[in-house]
C-alpha positions in Angstrom: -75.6 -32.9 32.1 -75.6 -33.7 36.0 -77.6 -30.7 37.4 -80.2 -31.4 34.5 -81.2 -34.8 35.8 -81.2 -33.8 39.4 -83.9 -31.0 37.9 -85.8 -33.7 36.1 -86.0 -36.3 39.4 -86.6 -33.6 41.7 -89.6 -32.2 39.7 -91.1 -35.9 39.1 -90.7 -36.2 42.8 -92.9 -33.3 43.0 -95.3 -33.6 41.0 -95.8 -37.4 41.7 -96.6 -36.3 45.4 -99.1 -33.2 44.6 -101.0 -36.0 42.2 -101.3 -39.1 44.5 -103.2 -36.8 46.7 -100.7 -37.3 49.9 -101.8 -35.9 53.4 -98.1 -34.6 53.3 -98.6 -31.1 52.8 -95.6 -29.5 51.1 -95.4 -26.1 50.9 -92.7 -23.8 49.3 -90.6 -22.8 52.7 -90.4 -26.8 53.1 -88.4 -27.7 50.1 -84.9 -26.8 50.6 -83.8 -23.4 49.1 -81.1 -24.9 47.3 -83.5 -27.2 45.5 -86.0 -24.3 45.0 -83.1 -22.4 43.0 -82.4 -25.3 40.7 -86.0 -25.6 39.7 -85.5 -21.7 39.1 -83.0 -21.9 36.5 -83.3 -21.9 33.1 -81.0 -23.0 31.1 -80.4 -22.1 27.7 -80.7 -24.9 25.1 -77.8 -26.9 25.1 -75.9 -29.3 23.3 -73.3 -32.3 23.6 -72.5 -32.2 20.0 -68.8 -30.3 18.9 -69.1 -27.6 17.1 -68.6 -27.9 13.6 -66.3 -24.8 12.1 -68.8 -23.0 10.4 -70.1 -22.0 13.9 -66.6 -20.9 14.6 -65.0 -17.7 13.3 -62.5 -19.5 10.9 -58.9 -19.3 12.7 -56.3 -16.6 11.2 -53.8 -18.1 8.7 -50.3 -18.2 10.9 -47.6 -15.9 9.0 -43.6 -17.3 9.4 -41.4 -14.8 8.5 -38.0 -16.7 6.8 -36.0 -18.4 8.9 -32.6 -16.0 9.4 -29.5 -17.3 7.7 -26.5 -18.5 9.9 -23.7 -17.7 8.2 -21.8 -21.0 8.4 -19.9 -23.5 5.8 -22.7 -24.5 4.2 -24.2 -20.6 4.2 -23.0 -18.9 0.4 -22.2 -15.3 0.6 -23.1 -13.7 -2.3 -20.2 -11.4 -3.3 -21.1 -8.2 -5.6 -17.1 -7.2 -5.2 -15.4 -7.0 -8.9 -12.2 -9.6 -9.0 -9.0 -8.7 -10.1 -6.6 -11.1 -10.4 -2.9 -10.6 -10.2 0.1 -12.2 -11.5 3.2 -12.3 -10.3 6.5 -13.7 -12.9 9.9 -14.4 -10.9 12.7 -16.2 -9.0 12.7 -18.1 -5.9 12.5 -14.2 -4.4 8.7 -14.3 -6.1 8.3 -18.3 -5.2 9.2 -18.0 -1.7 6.3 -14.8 -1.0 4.0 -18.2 -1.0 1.0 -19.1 -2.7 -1.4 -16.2 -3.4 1.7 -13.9 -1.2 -0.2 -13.4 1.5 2.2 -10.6 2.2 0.9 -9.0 -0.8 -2.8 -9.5 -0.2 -2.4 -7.9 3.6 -0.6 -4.8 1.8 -3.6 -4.6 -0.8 -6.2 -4.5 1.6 -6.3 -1.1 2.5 -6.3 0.0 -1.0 -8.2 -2.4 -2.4 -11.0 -3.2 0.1 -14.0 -3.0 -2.8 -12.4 -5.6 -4.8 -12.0 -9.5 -4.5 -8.6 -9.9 -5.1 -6.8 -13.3 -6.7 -3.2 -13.4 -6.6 -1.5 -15.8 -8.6 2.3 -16.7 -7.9 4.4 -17.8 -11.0 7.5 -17.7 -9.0 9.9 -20.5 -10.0 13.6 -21.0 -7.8 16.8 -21.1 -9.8 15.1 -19.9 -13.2 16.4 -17.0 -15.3 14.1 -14.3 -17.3 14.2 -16.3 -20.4 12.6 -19.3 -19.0 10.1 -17.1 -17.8 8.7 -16.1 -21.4 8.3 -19.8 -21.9 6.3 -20.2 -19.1 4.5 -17.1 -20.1 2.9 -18.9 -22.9 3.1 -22.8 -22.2 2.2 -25.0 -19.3 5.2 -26.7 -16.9 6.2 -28.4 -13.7 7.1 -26.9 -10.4 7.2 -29.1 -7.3 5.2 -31.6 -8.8 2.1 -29.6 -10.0 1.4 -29.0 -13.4 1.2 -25.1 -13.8 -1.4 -23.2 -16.8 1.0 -20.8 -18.6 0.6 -17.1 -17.3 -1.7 -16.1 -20.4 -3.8 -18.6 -19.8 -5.2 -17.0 -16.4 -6.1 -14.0 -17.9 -4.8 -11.8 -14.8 -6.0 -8.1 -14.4 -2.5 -7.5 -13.8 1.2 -9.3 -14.3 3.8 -8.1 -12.2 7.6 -8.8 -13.7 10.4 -9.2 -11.3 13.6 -8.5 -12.6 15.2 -12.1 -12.2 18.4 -10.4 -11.0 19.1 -13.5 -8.5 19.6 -15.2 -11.5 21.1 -12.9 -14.0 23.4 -14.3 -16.4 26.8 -12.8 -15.5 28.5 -9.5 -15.2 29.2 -8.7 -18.5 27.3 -6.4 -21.7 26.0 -9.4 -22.8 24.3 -10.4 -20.0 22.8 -7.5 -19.1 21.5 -7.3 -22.5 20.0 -10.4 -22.6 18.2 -9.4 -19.8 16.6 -6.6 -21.3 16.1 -8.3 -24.3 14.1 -10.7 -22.1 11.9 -8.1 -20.5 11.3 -6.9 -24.0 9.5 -9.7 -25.5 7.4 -10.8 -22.4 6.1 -6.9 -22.3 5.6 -7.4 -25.5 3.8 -10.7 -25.4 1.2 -10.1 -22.8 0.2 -6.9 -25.1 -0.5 -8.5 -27.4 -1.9 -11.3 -25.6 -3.7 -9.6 -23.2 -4.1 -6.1 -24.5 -6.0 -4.4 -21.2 -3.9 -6.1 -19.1 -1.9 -3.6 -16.8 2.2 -4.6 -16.6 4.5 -3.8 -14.0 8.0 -3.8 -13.4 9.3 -4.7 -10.0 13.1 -4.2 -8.2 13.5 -6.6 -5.3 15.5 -6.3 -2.3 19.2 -5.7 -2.1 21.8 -8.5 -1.1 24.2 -7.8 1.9 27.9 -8.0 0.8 28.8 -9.4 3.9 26.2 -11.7 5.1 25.1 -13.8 1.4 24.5 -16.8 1.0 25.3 -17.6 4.5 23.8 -20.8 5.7 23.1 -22.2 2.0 24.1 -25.9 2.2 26.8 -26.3 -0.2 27.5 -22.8 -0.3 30.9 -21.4 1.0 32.1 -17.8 -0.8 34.8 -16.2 0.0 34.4 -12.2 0.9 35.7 -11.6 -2.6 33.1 -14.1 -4.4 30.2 -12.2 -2.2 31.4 -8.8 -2.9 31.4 -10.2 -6.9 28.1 -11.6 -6.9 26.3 -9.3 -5.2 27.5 -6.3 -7.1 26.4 -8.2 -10.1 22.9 -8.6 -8.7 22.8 -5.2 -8.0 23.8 -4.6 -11.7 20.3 -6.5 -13.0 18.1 -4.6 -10.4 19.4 -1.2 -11.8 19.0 -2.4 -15.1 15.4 -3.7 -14.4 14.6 -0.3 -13.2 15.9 1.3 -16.1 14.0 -0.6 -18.4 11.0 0.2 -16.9 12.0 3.8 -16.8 13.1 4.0 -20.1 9.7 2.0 -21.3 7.4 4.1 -19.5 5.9 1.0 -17.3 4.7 1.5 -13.9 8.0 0.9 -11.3 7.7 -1.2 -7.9 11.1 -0.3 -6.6 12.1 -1.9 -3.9 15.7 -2.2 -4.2 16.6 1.5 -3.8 14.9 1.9 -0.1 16.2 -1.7 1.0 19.9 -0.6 0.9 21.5 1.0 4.2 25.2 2.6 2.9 25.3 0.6 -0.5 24.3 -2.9 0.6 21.1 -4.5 1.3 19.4 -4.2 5.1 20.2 -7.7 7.0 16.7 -7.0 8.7 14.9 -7.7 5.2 17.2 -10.6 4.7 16.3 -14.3 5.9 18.5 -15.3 8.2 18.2 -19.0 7.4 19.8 -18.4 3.7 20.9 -14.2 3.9 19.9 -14.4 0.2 15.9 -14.3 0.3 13.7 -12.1 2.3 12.9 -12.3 5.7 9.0 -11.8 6.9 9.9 -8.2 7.4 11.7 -7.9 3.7 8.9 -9.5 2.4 6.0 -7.2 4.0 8.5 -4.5 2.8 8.9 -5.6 -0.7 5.0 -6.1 -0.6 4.2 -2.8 0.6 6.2 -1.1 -2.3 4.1 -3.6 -4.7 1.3 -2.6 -3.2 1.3 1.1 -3.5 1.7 0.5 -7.4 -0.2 -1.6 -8.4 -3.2 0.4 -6.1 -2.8 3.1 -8.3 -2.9 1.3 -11.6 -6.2 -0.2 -10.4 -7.7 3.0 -9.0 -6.5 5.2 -12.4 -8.4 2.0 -14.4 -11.4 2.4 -12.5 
C-alpha cells in the first residue's frame, strides 16, 4: 500500500508542474532514477481483502492412524488360548502346594504353553478320602472361606491324591475303605462329569527317621515312626494299585521319592518332616505334570 501512494504523490507532483507552465524545466536525467523506476512499475491489480477459500485449493483432509495400544492395567488382552481347568482332591499334602499350585502351573508350562490353564486346589489338612466324596458334591468351609463342591467347577481335569496321610489304620479294613472310597468318587465325577479326564496320584514318601519332627505336640518314638510311616506307605501302594487295576492314568510320585525304602529328606519340609519341601513339591509337580500333559495332548 506504501509504495502505491509514493507513485500517486510523485506523479501529481509531476504533472502539477508540467501544467502550471513553470520556467523549471525538468527533464528525464533530473528526476532521480530511483523515482523514475517507481513510475516504471506496474503492478498487477491488487487487493486488501482475504481470500475467501474458493480461491484456495481446498486443504487435504489430515489422516490419524489409531493411536498404538500400551499394554497397561487398564489395556485387555484378548486371549484366543482354550482354558482348561484342573482340579486337584487331597490332604494337607494337596493344601499346602497353595492356591492354584504354582508348582504345578510352572511344570505345565512347557507342555501346555497353547492353553490357559486354571488350577483349582481342593486340598483340605487332616481329612480322610471319605470326606473328600462329600466335598465332591456339596459346598464346605476351609479356613474361613466357603468352597463350591468340586462338581460344581466343571474342571477339564480332577486329579485324586490318595489321602494316605490320612489313611485309616493298618489293617484290611482300612485299606479297603480306602479303595472303596476311590471307587465311588471315580465313579461320581463320570457320571457327573462324563468328558472329564481323572487321575490318580501317589505322593511323596515319609522318612522313617526324620517324621513328624518339629510338629508341636508331636513326639514319636522310633517305633511309632517306623509304624506310621510303613502304614502310609501301605495307602500309597494301594492308591497305585487301584489306579493300575482301574486302568486310570497314574502320577506316581512315591516310587521315585524313596532313596533305600524311605522317603528322600530333600523332598521333605524341614519345618514339619511330614510335607514337602519346595524341592518335593516341584518334584511331586513335575511327575503330575508329565501326566496330566499327555491326557490333554491325546484329547486334543
Amino acid at each position: 500500500m506504501l509504495h502505491r501512494w509514493i507513485l500517486i504523490s510523485l506523479a501529481f507532483c509531476l504533472l502539477t508542474a508540467y501544467f502550471l507552465g513553470s520556467a523549471i524545466s525538468i527533464r528525464a536525467q533530473d528526476i532521480p532514477l530511483s523515482y523514475q523506476l517507481m513510475m516504471a512499475y506496474q503492478p498487477s491489480s491488487y487487493t486488501d481483502q482475504v481470500p475467501t477459500t474458493d480461491t484456495l485449493d481446498p486443504a487435504p483432509t489430515p489422516t490419524t492412524s489409531p493411536a498404538p495400544q500400551v499394554l497397561g492395567d487398564s489395556t485387555a488382552i484378548p486371549s484366543t488360548k482354550r482354558v482348561i481347568k484342573i482340579a486337584l482332591l487331597g490332604d494337607s499334602m494337596i493344601d499346602t502346594l497353595g492356591p492354584g499350585a504354582p508348582s504345578l502351573a510352572t511344570a505345565l508350562a512347557p507342555y501346555l504353553s497353547n492353553y490357559q490353564l486354571n488350577i483349582l486346589n481342593y486340598g483340605y489338612g487332616a481329612s480322610n478320602i471319605e470326606y473328600a466324596q462329600t466335598r465332591l458334591i456339596s459346598d464346605y468351609d476351609y479356613n474361613n472361606q466357603h468352597v463350591p463342591s468340586l462338581i460344581s467347577q466343571s474342571p477339564d481335569v480332577i486329579v485324586i491324591e490318595s489321602f494316605a496321610y490320612n489313611n485309616f489304620g493298618n489293617t484290611p479294613q482300612g485299606l479297603n475303605r480306602q479303595q472303596t472310597a476311590l471307587t465311588n468318587i471315580v465313579d461320581t465325577i463320570k457320571q457327573k462329569l462324563p468328558s472329564c479326564k481323572i487321575i490318580i496320584a501317589a505322593t511323596i514318601a515319609p522318612n522313617t527317621t526324620i517324621f513328624g519332627n518339629g510338629i508341636a505336640g508331636l513326639n514319636l518314638t522310633s517305633t511309632e515312626k517306623i509304624e506310621k510311616t510303613a502304614t502310609i506307605k501301605l495307602y500309597l501302594n494301594n492308591a497305585i494299585k487301584f489306579a493300575t487295576t482301574k486302568n486310570i492314568p497314574l502320577a506316581d510320585a512315591y516310587h521315585p521319592s524313596l532313596i533305600n525304602g524311605d522317603g528322600n529328606p530333600d523332598y521333605i519340609s524341614t519345618k514339619d518332616h511330614l510335607h514337602p519341601s519346595l524341592n518335593g513339591a516341584n518334584f511331586f509337580s513335575t511327575i503330575l505334570a508329565k501326566t496330566i500333559s499327555s491326557l490333554i495332548s491325546s484329547r486334543s
